[in-house]
N, C-alpha and C positions, 0 to 999 in steps of 0.2 A: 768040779765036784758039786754035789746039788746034795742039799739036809732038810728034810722034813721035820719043822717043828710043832709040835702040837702041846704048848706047853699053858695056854691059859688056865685058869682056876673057874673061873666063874662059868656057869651053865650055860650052856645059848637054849633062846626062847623065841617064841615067835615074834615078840617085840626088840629082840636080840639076836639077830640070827648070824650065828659064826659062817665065815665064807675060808676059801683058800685062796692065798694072797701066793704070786711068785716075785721076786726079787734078784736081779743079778747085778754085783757091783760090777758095771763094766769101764771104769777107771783104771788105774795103773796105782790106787795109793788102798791103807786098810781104811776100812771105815768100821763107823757103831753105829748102827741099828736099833731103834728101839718102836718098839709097836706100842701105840699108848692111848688110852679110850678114858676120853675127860682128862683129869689128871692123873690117872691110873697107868702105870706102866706095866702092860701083861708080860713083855720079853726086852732082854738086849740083852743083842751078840755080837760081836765080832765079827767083819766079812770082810774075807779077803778079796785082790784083786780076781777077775774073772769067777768068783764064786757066786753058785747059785742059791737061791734057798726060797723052799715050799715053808707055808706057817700059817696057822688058821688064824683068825683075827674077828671078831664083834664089829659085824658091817658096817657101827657108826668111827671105826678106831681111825686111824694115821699113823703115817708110819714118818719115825723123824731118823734123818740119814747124817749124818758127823762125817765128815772127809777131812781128814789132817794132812794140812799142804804143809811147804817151808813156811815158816812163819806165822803160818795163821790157820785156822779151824772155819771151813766151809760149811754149811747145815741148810738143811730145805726138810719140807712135810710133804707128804706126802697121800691123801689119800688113799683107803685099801682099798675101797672099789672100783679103782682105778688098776690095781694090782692083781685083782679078781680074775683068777682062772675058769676059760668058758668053757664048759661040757660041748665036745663036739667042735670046736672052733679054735681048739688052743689054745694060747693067753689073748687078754684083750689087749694090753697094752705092756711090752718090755722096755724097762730105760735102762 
């Protein structure tokens, strides 16, 4: 199942320019997702195992991913333009 979010507040500008990020957790556990530009957290959600998900994001953001194993809490960042969906070439990069 794949969700488009478009849920930021603040404008994109040319000094700011929002992009489309895709994301698919392709692990076996849930994870949290959070899109976060400086200290500013524009979105966290919930994403389950093989789910997909489209979200605009402020070119300079990252995206930090939470995996709850037994025992312990996994986390990695993730740059969005790494995440950036190419016009004409499908994603640049799926993980």
């Amino acid at each position: 199942m794949t969700y488009l979010l478009s849920l930021l507040t603040t404008e994109s500008s040319q000094e700011h320019p929002q992009i489309l990020c895709y994301y698919m957790n392709d692990t076996s556990s849930i994870q949290v997702i959070r899109a976060m530009s400086g200290a500013r957290c524009n979105f966290e959600r919930v994403v389950f195992s093989e789910e997909r998900i489209l979200f605009e994001a402020l070119s300079e953001s990252y995206l930090e991913v939470y995996s709850f194993l037994i025992n312990k809490t996994k986390s990695r960042k993730i740059d969005c333009k790494t995440l950036q969906v190419s016009e004409g070439f499908g994603l640049r990069k799926t993980l």
